[in-house]
Structures are given as C-alpha cells and as structure tokens.
N, C-alpha and C positions, 0 to 999 in steps of 0.2 A: 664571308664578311670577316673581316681580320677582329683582332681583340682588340679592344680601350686600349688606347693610347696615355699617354699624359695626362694630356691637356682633359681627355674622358674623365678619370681617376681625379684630378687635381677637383674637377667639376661636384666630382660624387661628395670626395670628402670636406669643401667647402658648404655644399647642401648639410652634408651632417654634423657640421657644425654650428650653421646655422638654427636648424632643428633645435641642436644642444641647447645653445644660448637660447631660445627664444622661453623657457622656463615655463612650455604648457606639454602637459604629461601626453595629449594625442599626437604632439608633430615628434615627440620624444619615441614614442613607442613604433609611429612610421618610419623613422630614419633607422632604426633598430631591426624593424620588419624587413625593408628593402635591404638592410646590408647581408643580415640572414641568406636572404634569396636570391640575391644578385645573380649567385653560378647561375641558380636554374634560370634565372627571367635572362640571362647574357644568350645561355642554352636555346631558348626561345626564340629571341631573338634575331640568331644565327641558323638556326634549323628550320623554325615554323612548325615543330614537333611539341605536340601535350601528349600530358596524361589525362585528358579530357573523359576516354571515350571509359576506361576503366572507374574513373570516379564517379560517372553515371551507372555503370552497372552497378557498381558496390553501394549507390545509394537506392538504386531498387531492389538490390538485394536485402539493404536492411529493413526498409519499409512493407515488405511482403513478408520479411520475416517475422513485423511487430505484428502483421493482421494476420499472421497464421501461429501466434504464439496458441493461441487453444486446442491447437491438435495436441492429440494423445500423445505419436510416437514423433521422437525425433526423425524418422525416416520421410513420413507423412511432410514435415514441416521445411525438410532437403528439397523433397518433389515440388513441392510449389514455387522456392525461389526458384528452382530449377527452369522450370519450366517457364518462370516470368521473366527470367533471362536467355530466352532463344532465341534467334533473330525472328522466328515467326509471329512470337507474343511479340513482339516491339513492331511488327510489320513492316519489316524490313523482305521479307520474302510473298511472293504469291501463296495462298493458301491450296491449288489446286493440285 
C-alpha cells in the first residue's frame, strides 16, 4: 500500500482542525492522540502487524505477579509468571 498522498494528509489536517475549533477538551485530546500515533496506525495499516500478542503476555505477567506478590523469595514469584506464560499454561500445546 503506498503512503498518504495529499489529498490523505490535507484530509487528516483539516479533521484536526476541526477537532481544534470545536472547543470540547475530548475531540481535542483525540486529534492529539491520532496525530501521536498515526506512524504506527499508518504501520498497521500497511502490514496487518501488532504488538498485540506481547501486550497480553506482559498483562499476564503482571497480574500473576500481583497474586504472587506474598511469596517470600523473589525467585518463587519469577517461577510463577514464568510458568503462566508458557504456551502450555495458555493451552496453546497438548498436554501429553
């Protein structure tokens, strides 16, 4: 897919003007948000690639991390994210 053209571009930046003018602080902060992001969402766009499947591990890793905060040692408290991020915990594999 080739990049924004013009006529793309002229589109975006009349949107965030829009936005500007309209003088309510949530369409302000979305034209803000998207212009931020735009590479990656263009990136998307163009590839069909996320960083989806990591932002689920790293949110199971923190959540196993908060229900194993009472182990003693920090090693104890490794082995369990660890472990609840393997493909087998997630069952993604047979267990046989």
């Amino acid at each position: 897919m080739p990049p924004p053209g013009p006529a793309q571009t002229g589109n975006r930046s009349a949107t965030y003007r829009r936005c500007a003018d309209a003088d309510l602080p949530e369409l302000q902060r979305l034209a803000t948000t998207v212009e931020t992001w735009w590479p990656e969402m263009l990136a998307f766009l163009h590839t069909g690639i996320t960083n989806a499947g990591s932002e689920g591990t790293n949110r199971v890793i923190k959540t196993i991390a908060r229900d194993a905060y009472g182990f003693l040692t920090p090693g104890n408290q490794r082995l369990r994210t660890r472990c609840a991020t393997t493909r087998r915990a997630r069952g993604h594999l047979d267990a046989r």
